[in-house]
N, CA, C and O atoms as a GROMACS GRO file, in nm:
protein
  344
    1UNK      N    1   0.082  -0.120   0.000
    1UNK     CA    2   0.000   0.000   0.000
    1UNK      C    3   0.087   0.127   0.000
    1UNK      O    4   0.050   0.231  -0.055
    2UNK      N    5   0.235   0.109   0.081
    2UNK     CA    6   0.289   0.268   0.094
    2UNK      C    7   0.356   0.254  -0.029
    2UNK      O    8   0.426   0.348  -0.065
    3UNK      N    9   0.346   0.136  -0.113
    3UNK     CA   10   0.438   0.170  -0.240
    3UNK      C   11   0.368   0.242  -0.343
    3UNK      O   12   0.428   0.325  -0.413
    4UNK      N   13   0.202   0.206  -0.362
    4UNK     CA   14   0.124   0.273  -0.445
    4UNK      C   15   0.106   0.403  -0.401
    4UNK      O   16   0.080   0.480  -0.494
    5UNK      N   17   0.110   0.457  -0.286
    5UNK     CA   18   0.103   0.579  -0.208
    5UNK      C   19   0.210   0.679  -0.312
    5UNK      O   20   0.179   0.772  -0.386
    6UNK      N   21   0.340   0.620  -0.287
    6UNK     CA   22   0.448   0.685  -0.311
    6UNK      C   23   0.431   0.697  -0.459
    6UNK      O   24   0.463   0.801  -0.516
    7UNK      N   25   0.378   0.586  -0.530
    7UNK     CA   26   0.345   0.597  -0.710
    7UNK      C   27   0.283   0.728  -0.704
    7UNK      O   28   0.340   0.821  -0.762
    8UNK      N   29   0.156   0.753  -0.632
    8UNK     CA   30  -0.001   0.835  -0.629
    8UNK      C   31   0.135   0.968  -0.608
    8UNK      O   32   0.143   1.031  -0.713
    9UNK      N   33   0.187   0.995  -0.552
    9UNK     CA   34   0.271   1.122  -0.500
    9UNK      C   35   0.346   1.180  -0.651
    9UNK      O   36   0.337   1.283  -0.717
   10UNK      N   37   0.408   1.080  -0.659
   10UNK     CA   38   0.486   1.069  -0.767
   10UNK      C   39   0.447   1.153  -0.906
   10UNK      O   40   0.508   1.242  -0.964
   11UNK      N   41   0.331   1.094  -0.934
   11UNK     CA   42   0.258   1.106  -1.056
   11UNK      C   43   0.164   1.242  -1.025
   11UNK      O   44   0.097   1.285  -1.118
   12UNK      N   45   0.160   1.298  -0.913
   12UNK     CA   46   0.085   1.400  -0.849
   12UNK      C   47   0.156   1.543  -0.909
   12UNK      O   48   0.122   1.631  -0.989
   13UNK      N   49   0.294   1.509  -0.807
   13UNK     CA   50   0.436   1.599  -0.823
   13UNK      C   51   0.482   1.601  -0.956
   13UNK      O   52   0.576   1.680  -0.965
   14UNK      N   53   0.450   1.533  -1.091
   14UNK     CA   54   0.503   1.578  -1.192
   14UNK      C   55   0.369   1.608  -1.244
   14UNK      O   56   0.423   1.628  -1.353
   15UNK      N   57   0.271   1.626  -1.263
   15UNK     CA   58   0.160   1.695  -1.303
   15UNK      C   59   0.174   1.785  -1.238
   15UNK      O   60   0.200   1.869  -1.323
   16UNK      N   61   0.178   1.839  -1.138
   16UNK     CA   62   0.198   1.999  -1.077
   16UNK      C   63   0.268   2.055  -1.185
   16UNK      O   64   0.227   2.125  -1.278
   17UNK      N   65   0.424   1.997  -1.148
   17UNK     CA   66   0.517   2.078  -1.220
   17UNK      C   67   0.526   2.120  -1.362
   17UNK      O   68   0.553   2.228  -1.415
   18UNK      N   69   0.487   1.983  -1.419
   18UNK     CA   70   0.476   2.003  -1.583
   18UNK      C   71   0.322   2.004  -1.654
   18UNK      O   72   0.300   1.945  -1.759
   19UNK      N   73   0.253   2.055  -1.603
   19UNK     CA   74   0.095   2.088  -1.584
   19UNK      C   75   0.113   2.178  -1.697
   19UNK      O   76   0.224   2.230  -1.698
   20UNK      N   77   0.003   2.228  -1.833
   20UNK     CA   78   0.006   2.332  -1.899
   20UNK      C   79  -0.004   2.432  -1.824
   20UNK      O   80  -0.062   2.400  -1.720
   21UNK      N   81   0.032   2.564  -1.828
   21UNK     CA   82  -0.045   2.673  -1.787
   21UNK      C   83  -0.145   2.753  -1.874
   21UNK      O   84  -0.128   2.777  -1.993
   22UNK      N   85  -0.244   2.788  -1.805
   22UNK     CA   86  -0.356   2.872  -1.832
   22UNK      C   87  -0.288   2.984  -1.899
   22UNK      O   88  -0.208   3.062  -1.848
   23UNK      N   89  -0.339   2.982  -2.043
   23UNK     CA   90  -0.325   3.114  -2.117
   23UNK      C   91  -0.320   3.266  -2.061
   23UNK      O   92  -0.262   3.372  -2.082
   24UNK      N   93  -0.439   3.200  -1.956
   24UNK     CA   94  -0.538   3.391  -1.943
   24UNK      C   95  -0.453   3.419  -1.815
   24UNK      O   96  -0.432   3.540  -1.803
   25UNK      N   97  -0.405   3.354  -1.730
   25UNK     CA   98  -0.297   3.348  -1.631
   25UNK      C   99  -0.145   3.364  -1.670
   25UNK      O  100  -0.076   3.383  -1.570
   26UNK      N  101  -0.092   3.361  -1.758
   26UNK     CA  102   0.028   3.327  -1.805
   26UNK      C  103   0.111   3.498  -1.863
   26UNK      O  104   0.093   3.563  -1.966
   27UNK      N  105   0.191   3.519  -1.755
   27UNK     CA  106   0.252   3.659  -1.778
   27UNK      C  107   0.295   3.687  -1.888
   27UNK      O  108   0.358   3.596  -1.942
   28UNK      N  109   0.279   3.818  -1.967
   28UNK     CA  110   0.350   3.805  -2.089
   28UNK      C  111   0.486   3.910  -2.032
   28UNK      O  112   0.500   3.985  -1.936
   29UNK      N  113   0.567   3.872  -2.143
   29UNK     CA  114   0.689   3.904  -2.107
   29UNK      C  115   0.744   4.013  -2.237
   29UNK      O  116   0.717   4.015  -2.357
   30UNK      N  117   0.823   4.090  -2.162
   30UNK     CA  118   0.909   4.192  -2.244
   30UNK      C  119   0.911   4.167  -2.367
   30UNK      O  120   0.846   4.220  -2.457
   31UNK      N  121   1.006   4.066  -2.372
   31UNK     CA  122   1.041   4.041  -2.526
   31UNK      C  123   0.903   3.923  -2.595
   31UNK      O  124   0.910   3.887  -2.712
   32UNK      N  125   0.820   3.890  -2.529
   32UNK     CA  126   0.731   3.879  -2.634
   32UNK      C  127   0.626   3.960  -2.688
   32UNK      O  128   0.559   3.934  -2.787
   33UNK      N  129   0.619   4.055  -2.618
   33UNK     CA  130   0.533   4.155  -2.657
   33UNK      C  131   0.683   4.290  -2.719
   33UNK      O  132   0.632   4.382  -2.782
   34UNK      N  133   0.756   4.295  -2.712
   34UNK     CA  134   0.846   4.412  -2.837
   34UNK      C  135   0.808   4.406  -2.949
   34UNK      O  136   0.814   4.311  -3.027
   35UNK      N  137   0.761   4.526  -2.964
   35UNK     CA  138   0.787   4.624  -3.132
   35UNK      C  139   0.612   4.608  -3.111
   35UNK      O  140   0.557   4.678  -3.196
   36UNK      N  141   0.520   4.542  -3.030
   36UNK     CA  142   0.422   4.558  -3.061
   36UNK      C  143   0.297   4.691  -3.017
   36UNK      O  144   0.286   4.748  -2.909
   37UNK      N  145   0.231   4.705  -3.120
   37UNK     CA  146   0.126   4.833  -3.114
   37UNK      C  147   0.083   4.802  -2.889
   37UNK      O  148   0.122   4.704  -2.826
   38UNK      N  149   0.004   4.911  -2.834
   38UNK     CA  150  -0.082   4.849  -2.775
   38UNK      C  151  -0.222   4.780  -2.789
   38UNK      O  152  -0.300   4.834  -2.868
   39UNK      N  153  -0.266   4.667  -2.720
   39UNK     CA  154  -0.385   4.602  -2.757
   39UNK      C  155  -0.349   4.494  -2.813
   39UNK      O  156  -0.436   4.410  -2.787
   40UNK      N  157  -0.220   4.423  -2.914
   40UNK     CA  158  -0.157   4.323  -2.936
   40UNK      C  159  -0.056   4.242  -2.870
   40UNK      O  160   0.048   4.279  -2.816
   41UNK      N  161  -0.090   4.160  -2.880
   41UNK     CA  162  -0.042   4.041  -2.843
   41UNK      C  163   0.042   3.942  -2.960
   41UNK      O  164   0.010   3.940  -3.079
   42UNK      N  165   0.143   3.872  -2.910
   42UNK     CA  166   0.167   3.783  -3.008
   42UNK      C  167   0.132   3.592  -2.944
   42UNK      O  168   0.150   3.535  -2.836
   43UNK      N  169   0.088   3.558  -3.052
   43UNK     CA  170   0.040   3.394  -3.074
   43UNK      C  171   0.072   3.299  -3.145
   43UNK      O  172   0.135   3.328  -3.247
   44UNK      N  173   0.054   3.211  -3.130
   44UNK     CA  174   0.136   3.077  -3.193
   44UNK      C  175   0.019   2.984  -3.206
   44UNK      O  176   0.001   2.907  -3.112
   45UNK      N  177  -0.062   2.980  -3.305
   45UNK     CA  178  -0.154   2.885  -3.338
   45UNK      C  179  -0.108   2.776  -3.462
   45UNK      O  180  -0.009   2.772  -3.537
   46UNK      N  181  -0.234   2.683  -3.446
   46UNK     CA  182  -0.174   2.567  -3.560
   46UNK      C  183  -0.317   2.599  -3.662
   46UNK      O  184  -0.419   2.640  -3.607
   47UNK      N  185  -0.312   2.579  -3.801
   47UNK     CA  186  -0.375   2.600  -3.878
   47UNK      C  187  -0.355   2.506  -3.990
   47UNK      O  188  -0.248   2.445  -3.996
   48UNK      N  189  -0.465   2.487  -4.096
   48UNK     CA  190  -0.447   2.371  -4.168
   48UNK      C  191  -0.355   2.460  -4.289
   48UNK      O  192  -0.369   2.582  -4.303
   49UNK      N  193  -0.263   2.378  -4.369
   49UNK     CA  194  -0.207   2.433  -4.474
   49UNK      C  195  -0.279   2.511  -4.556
   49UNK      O  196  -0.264   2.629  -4.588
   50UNK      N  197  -0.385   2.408  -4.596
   50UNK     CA  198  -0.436   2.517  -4.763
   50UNK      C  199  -0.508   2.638  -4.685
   50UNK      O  200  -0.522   2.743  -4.748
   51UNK      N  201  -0.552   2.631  -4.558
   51UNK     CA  202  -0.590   2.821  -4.477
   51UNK      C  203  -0.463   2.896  -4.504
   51UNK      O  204  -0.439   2.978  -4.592
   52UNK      N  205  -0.404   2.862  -4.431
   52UNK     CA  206  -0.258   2.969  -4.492
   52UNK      C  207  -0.176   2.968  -4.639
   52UNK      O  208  -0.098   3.055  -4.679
   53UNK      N  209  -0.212   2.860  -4.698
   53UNK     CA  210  -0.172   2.886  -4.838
   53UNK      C  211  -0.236   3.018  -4.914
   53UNK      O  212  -0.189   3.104  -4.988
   54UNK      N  213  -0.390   2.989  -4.848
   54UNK     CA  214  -0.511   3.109  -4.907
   54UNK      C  215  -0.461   3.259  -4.818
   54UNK      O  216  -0.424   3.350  -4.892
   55UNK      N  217  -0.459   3.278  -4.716
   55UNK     CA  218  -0.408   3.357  -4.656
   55UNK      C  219  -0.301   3.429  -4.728
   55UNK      O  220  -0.323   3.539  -4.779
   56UNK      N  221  -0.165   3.360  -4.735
   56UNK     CA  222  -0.079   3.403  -4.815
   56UNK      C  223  -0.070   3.470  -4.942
   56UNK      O  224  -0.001   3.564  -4.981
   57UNK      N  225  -0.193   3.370  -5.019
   57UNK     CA  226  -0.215   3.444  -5.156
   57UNK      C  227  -0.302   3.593  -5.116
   57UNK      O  228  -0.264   3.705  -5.150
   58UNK      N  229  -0.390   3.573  -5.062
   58UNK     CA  230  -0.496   3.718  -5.054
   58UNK      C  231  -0.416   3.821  -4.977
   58UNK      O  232  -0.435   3.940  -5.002
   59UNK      N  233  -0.341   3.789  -4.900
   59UNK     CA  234  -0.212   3.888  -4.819
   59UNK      C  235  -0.134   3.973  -4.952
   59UNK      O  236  -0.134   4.095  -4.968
   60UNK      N  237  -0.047   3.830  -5.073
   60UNK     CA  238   0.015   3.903  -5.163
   60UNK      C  239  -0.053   3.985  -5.244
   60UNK      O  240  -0.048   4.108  -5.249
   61UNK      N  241  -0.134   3.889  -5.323
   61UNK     CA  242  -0.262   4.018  -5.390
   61UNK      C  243  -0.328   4.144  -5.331
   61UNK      O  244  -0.349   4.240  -5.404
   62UNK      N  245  -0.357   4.146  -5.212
   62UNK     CA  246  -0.361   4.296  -5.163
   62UNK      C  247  -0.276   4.353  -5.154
   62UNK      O  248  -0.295   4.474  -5.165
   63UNK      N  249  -0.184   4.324  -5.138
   63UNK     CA  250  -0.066   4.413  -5.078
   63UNK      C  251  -0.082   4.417  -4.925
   63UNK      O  252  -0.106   4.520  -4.862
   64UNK      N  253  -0.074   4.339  -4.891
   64UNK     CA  254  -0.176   4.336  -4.683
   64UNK      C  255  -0.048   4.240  -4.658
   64UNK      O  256  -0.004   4.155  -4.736
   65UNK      N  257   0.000   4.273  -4.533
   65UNK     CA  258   0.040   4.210  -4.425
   65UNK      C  259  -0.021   4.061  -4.360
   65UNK      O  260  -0.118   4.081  -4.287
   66UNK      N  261   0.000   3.980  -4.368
   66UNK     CA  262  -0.053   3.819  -4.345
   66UNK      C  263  -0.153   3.870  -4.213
   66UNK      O  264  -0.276   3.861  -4.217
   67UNK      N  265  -0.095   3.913  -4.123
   67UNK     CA  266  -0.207   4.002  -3.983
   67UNK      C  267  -0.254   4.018  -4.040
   67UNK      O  268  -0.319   3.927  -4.092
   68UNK      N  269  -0.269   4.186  -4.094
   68UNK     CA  270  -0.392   4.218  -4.156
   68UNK      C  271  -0.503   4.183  -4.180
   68UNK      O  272  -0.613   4.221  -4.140
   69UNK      N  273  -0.444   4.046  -4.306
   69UNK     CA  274  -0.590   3.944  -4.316
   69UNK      C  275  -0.597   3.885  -4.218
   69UNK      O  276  -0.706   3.841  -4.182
   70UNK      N  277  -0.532   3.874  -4.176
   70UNK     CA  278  -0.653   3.742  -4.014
   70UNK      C  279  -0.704   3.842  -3.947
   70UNK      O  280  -0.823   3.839  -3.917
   71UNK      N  281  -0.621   3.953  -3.910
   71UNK     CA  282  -0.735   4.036  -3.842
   71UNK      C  283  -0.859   4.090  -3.862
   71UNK      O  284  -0.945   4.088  -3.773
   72UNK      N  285  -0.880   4.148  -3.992
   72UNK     CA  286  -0.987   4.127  -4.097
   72UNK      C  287  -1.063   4.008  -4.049
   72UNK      O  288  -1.166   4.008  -3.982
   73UNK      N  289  -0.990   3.896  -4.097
   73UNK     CA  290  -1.112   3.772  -4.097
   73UNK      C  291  -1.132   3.752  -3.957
   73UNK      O  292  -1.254   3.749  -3.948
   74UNK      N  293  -1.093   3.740  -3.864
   74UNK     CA  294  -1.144   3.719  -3.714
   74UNK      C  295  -1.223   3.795  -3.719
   74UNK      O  296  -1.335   3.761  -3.756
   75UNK      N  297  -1.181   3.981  -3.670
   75UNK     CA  298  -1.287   4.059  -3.687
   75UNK      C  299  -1.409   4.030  -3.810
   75UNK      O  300  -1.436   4.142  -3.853
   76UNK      N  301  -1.459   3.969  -3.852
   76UNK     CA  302  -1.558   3.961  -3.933
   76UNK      C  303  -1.641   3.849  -3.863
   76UNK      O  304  -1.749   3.881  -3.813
   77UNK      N  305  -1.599   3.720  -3.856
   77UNK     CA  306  -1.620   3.683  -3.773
   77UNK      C  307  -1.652   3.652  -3.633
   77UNK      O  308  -1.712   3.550  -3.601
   78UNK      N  309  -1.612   3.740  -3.551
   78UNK     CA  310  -1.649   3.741  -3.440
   78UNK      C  311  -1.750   3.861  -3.411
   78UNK      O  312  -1.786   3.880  -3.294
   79UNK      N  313  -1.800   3.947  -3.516
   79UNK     CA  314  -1.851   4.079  -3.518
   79UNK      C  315  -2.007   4.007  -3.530
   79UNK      O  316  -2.054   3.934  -3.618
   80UNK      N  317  -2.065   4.062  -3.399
   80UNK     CA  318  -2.229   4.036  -3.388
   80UNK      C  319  -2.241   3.937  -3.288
   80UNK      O  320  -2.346   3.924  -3.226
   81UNK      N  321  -2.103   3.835  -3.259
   81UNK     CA  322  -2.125   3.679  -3.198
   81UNK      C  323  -2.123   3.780  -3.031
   81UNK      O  324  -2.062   3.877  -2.985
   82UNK      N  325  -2.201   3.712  -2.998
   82UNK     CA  326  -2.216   3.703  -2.816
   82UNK      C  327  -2.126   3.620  -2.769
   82UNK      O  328  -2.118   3.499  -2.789
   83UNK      N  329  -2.022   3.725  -2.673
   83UNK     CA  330  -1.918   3.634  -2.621
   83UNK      C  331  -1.921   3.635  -2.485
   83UNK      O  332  -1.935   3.749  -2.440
   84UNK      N  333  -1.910   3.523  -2.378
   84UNK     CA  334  -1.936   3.496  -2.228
   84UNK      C  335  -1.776   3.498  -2.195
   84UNK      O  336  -1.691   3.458  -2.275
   85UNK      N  337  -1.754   3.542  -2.088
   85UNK     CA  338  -1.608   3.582  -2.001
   85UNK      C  339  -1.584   3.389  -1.964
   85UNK      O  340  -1.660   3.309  -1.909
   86UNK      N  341  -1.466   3.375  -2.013
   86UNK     CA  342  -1.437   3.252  -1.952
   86UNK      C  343  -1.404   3.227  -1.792
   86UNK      O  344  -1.380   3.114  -1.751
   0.00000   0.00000   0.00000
């Protein structure tokens, strides 16, 4: 029994430590926020290829900044939606 104890501890103490952290909790720091406007943030999302293939093209053909268009398209998207505070 004190050996499964010590497993249960074990497996406790490395989920603490190596636990994700919460986005909305998670300090941002100097150098990840440099050179940026206020109100921005920088992010690291995963996206399917041919979205950013399309992205890329409508970025070059405007003459727009790859932001730009996502900001565009989020803002379009999220414009009208009812959003609840997590």
């Amino acid at each position: 029994m004190a050996h499964n104890m010590q497993a249960i501890k074990r497996v406790y103490f490395v989920y603490k430590v190596y636990r994700p952290k919460d986005p909305a909790t998670m300090a941002l720091t100097e150098t990840s926020q440099k050179g940026l406007k206020d109100g921005w943030t920088r992010a690291t999302f995963i996206l399917r290829k041919d979205y950013l293939e399309k992205l890329k093209s409508i970025s070059y053909w405007q003459r727009r900044k790859i932001k730009e268009v996502i900001d565009e398209a989020l803002g379009s998207y999220l414009e009208g939606k009812r959003i609840r505070k997590r």
